[in-house]
C-alpha positions as CSV (number, residue, x, y, z in Angstrom):
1,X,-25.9,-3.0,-86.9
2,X,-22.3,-3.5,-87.8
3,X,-21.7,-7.5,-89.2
4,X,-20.4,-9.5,-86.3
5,X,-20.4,-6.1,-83.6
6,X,-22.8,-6.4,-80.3
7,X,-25.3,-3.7,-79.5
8,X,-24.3,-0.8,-76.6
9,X,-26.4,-2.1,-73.9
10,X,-27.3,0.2,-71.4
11,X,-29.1,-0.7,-68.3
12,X,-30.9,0.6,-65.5
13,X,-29.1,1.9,-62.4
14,X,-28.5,-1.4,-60.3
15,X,-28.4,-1.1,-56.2
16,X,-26.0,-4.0,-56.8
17,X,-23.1,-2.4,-59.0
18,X,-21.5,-0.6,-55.5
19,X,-21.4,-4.4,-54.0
20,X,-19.9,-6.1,-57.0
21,X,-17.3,-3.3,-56.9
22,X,-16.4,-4.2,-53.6
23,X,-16.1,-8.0,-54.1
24,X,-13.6,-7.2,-57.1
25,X,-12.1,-4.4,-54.8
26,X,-11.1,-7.2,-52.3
27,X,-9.6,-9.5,-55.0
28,X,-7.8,-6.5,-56.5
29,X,-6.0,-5.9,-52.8
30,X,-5.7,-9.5,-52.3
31,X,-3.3,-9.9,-55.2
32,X,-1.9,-6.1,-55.2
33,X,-1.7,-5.6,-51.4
34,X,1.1,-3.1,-50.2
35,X,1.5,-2.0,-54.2
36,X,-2.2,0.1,-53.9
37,X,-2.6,3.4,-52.7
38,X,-6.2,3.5,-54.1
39,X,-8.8,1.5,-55.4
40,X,-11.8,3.6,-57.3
41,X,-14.9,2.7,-58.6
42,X,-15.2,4.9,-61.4
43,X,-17.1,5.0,-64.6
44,X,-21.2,5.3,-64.6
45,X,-21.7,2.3,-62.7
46,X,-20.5,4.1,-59.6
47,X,-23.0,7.2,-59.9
48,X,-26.0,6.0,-58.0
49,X,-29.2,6.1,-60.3
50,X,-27.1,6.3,-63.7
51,X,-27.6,3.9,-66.3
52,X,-25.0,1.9,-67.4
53,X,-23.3,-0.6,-69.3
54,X,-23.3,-3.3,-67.2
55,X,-19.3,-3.3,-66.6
56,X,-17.6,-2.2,-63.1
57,X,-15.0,0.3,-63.9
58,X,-11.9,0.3,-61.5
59,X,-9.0,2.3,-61.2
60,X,-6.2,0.8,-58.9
61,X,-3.2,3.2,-58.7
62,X,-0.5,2.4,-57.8
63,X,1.9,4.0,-54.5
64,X,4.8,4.0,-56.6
65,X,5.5,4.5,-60.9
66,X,8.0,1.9,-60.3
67,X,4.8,-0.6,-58.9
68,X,3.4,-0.6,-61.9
69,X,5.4,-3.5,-63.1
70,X,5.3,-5.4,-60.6
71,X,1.1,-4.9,-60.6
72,X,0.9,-5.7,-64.2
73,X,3.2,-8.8,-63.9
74,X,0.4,-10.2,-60.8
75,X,-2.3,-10.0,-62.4
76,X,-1.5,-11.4,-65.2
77,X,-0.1,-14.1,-63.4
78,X,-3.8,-15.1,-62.2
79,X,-5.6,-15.7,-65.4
80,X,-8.6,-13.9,-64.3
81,X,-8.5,-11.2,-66.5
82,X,-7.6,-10.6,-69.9
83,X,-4.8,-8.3,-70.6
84,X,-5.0,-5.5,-73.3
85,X,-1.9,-3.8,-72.6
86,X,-2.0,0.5,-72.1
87,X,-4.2,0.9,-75.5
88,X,-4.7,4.6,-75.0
89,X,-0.9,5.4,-74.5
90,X,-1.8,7.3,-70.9
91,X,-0.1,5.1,-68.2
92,X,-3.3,2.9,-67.7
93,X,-2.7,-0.9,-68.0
94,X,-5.9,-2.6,-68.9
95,X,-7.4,-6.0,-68.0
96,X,-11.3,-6.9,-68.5
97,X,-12.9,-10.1,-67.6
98,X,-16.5,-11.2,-68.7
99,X,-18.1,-10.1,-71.8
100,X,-21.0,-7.2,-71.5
101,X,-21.0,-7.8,-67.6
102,X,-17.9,-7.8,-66.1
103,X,-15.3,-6.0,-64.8
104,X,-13.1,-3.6,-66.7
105,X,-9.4,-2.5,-63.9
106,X,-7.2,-0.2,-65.3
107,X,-3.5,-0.5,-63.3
108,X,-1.9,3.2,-63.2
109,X,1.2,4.8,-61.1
110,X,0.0,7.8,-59.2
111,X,-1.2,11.4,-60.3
112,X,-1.9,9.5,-63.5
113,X,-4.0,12.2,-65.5
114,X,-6.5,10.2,-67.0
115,X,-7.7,8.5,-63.6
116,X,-8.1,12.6,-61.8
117,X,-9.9,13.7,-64.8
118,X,-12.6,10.3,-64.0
119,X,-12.3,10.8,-60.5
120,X,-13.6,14.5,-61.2
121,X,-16.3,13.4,-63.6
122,X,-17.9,10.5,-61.6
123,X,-17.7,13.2,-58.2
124,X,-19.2,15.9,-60.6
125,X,-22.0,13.9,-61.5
126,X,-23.0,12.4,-58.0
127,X,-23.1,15.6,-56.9
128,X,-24.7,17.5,-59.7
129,X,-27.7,15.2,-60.3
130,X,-29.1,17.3,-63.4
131,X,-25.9,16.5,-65.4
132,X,-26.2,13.0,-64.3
133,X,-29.8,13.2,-65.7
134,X,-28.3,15.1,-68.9
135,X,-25.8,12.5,-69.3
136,X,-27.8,9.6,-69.4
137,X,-29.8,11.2,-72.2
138,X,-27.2,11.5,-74.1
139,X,-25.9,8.0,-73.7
140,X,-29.4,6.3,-74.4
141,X,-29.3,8.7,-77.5
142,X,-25.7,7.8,-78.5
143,X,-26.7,3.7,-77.5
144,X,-29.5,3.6,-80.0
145,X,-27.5,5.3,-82.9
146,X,-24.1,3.5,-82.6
147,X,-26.1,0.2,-84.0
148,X,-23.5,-2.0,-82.7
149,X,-20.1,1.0,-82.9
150,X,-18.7,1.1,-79.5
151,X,-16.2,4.1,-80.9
152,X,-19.1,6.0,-82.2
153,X,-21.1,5.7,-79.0
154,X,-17.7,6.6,-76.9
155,X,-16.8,9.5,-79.5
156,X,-20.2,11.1,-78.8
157,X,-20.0,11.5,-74.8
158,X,-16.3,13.5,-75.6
159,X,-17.7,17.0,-75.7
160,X,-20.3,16.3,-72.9
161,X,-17.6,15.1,-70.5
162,X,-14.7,18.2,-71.5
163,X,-17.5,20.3,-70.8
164,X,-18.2,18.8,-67.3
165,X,-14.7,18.3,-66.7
166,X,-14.0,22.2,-67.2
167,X,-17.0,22.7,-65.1
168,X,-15.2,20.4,-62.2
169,X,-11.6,22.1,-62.5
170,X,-13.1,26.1,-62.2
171,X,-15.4,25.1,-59.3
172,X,-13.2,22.6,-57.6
173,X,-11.9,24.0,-53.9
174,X,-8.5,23.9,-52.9
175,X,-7.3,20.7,-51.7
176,X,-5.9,17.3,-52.0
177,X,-5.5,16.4,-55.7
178,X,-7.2,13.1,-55.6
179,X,-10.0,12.1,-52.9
180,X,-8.8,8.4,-51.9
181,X,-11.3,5.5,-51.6
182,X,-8.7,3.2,-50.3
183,X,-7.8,2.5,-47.4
């Protein structure tokens, strides 16, 4: 392992990732209210039965571009999260609190890119269980072999998720753009 860098720990699917989503879901509309179109637990925690790291992914977009601001401003206002700015340059501000458990809320105006395409991988694999199965493989591969390098673990999944993200787009029916888990 890398000097100083913490293993990829993956755990086992638990019942009660859904339930911490919610909590944090509540908080999220509690300071955010009237801003939020939708708020999305994405990311392996919210495939039932998929191992995980042990950190709740959320996407809360935003109703308007312009809200975004104004969202960013509030929650870091409440010193609950840390802030890390928009570190992949695609429109989602980022906020994490606690270390390997936690939460991880990306802030996004909508028919931001990046949150579709997870929206489309997280409904691909709840609905596809033999990828999900696939997918885990790969990560507990990945986990083992990254001794400690998050970007090599995350840099492995890349070809397995384009290729279930090209798989979403051909067979996806026509319809709304985004399913909504809010309100």
């Amino acid at each position: 392992m890398l000097f100083g860098m913490r293993p990829v720990v993956l755990l086992d699917y638990d019942p009660a990732w859904p339930l911490l989503f919610a909590a944090e879901r509540d908080r999220i509309l509690a300071v955010l209210g009237e801003l939020v179109e939708s708020v999305d637990h994405i990311g392996s925690t919210s495939v039932p039965g998929l191992a995980a790291k042990p950190k709740i992914d959320i996407d809360a977009v935003m109703r308007a571009h312009g809200h975004v601001p104004d969202a960013v401003a509030r929650f870091r206002t409440t010193g609950a999260y840390d802030f890390h700015g928009d570190p992949y340059g695609d429109g989602r501000w980022t906020f994490t609190s606690g270390s390997i458990r936690g939460v991880r809320l990306y802030l996004c105006g909508p028919a931001n890119e990046a949150h579709r395409e997870r929206i489309l991988f997280r409904d691909w694999l709840r609905t596809h269980p033999q990828d999900a199965v696939a997918y885990e493989a790969l990560k507990r591969r990945l986990a083992a072999a990254a001794d400690g390098d998050f970007a090599s673990y995350t840099d492995g999944k890349s070809a397995f998720v384009a290729e279930i993200l090209r798989k979403a787009v051909e067979e996806r029916p026509p319809g709304p753009t985004l399913p909504r888990a809010f309100p």
